[in-house]
N, C-alpha and C positions, 0 to 999 in steps of 0.2 A: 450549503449555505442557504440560510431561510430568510426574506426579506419579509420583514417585522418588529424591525425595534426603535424605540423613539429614548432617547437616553439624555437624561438631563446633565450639563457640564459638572465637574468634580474640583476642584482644586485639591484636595487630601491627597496623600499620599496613596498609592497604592498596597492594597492593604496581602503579606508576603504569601506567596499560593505553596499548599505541602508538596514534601518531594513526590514527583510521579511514581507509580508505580510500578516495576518490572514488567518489560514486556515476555519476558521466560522468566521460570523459575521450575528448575528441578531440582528435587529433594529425595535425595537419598534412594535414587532410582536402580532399581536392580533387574536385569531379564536375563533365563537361562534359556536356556535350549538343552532339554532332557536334564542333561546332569552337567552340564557344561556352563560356566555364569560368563558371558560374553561383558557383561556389565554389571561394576560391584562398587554400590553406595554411589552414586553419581553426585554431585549437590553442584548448582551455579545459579548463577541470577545474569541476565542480559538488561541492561536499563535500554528505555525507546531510544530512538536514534540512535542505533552505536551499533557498527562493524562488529561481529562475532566471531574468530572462529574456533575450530577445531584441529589438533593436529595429531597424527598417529599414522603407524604404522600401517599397512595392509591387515585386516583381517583383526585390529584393533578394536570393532564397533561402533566407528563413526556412522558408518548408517547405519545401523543398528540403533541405533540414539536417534539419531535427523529423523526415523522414520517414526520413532518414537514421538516426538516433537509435532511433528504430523498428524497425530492421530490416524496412523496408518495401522500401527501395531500397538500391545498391550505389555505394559510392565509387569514382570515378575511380581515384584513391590513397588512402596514409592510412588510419587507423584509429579504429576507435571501438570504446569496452566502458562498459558498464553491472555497476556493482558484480563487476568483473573478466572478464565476461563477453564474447567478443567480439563483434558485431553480425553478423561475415558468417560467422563458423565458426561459431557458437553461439546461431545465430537464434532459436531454441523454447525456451532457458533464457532470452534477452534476454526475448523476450515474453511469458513466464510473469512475469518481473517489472515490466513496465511497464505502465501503463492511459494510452491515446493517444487525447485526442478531438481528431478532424480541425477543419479551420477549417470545412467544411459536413458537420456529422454524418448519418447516414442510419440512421432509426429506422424502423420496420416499424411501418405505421399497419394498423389492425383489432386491435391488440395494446391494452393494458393498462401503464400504467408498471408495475405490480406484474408482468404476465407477462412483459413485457418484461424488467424484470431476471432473473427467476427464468428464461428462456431464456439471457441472457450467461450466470447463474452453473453452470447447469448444462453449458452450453459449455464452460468454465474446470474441471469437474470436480468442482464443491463439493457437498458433503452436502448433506442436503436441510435439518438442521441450521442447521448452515452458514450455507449459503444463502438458508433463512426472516431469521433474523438479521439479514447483511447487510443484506437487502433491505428488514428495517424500520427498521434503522436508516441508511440511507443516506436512503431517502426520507425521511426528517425532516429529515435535515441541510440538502437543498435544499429541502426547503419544499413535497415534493410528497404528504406522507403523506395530504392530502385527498382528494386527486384520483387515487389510487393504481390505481382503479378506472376510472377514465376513457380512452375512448381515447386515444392518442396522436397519432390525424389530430385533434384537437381542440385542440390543444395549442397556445397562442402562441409564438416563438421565441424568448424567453427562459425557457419552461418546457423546451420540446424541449432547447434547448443544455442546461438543469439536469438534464434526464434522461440525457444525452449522459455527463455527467460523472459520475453516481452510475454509471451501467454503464461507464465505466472501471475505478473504485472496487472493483467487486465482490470481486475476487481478492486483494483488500488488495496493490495493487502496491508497489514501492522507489521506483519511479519514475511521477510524472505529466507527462505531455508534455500541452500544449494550446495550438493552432495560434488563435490571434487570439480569443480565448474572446470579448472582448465586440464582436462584429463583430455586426450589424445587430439592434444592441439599442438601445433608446429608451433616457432617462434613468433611468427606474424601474428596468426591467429591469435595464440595468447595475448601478444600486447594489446590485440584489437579488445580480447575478452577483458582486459584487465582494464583499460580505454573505459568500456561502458561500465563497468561494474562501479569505477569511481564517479563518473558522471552520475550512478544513479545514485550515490550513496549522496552524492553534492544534494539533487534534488530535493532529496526527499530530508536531508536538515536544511536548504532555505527555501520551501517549497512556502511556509504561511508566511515570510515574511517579504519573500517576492511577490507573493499575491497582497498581503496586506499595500505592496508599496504600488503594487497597481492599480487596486480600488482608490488610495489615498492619494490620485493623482486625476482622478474623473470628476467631472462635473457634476454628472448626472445622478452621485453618491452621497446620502447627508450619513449623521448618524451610524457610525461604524463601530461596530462593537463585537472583541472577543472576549466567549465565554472564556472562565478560572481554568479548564483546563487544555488552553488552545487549541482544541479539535474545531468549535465552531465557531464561523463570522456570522453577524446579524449586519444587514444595511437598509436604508430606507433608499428605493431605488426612484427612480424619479423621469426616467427615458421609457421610452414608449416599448413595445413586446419586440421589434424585431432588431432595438439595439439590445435589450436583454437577455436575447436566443445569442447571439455575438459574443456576449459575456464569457460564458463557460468555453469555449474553446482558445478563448484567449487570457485566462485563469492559466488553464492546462499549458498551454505554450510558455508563461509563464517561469511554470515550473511548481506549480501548486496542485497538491494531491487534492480531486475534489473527489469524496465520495458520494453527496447527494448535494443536490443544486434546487431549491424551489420555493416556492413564493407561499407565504401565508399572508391570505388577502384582511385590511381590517378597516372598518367604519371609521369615516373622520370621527364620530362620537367614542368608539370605545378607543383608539388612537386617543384622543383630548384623554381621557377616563387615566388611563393608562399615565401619559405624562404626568396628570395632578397627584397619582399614589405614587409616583415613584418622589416625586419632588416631596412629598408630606413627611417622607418614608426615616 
């Protein structure tokens, strides 16, 4: 969220925004192993927001594909893009947007779920901000803020897998890939995994419009405005810096995926400037 926009009132209608575009799309995807085609012609599309998945036998090439999707490994033939991106020219933009946990995740025990994340996030680049953030509010979501402090060689494996998937999480990806999530989980467990999986799925489709109904409830907030293709808000903030540091954790609480949060500062004159072209416009 970038605080800088001055937006003169509308009455018109709003004018209709085109369909999104696929956040997957694979086309006619093929990978062999020697002589053997594990996968043949693959083609699908995933739209944003929408549950995926996959179902097949053992030894079918579910991850074989997931990893594919990843940009972990390389297609035979065929092509694959993540929100336009493509998997084998564009590998470090793919994986900047996706969070991947493997069917046997591998976590670094003598660690801390809390260090533990706060090593992914810093891995991924995140402020320290940032990052504190994340990492409390992610460990609530799976159910681990108790034990945050706990190692992680202590952990049972339906805590591990939970921690497996809040450090996907970190980086607020477009995409979540997870290879057999409730594989060698007892009945509890599962319902616990199945528990978050839906809560995150809730999230992350009312995540901009619980945050919109947050900001549209502050004082301290003129001039709200989302870009055509609601990834960003713009606000004219109007409270002082350390109700604005306040802001973003209570965004995130929310239930609003923020991926950058910050301020572009501007002159009451290019501010006035600004309003007169848009109003002329």
């Amino acid at each position: 969220m970038t605080v800088d926009t001055f937006v003169e009132h509308d009455d018109r209608p709003p004018i209709p925004r085109p369909p999104a575009e696929p956040a997957v799309v694979v086309e006619h995807v093929v990978r062999r192993f020697g002589g053997r085609a594990v996968l043949q012609d693959i083609s699908f599309n995933v739209a944003p927001s929408t549950a995926f998945g996959i179902a097949g036998a053992n030894g079918s090439g579910k991850t074989v594909l997931l990893r594919l999707i990843a940009s972990l490994d390389r297609p035979t033939s065929g092509r694959i893009t993540i929100h336009g991106y493509d998997t084998m020219r564009r590998a470090r933009a793919v994986r900047d947007r996706i969070g991947y946990v493997p069917e046997e995740p591998m976590l670094y025990d003598g660690l801390s779920a809390e260090q533990y994340l706060q090593f992914v996030g810093r891995a991924r680049g995140l402020g320290k901000q940032v990052r504190q953030v994340a990492v409390d509010t992610l460990l609530q979501v799976v159910g681990l803020e108790e034990r945050r402090w706990r190692d992680v060689s202590a952990f049972s494996p339906g805590e591990r897998r939970r921690l497996a998937l809040a450090s996907a999480l970190v980086h607020e990806p477009d995409v979540l890939l997870l290879d057999d999530p409730l594989r060698g989980l007892d009945g509890f467990a599962r319902l616990e995994q199945i528990e978050v999986l839906r809560e995150l799925h809730r999230l992350g489709l009312d995540g901009l419009e619980a945050g919109l109904a947050l900001l549209g409830q502050r004082r301290d907030l003129r001039e709200l405005e989302v870009d055509e293709d609601g990834r960003n808000v713009w606000f004219l903030f109007t409270g002082d810096q350390e109700t604005l540091a306040n802001l973003l954790p209570q965004l995130i609480r929310a239930g609003c995926s923020v991926a950058h949060f910050g301020i572009e500062r501007r002159s009451p004159a290019s501010a006035l400037a600004r309003m007169f072209h848009e109003g002329s416009g």
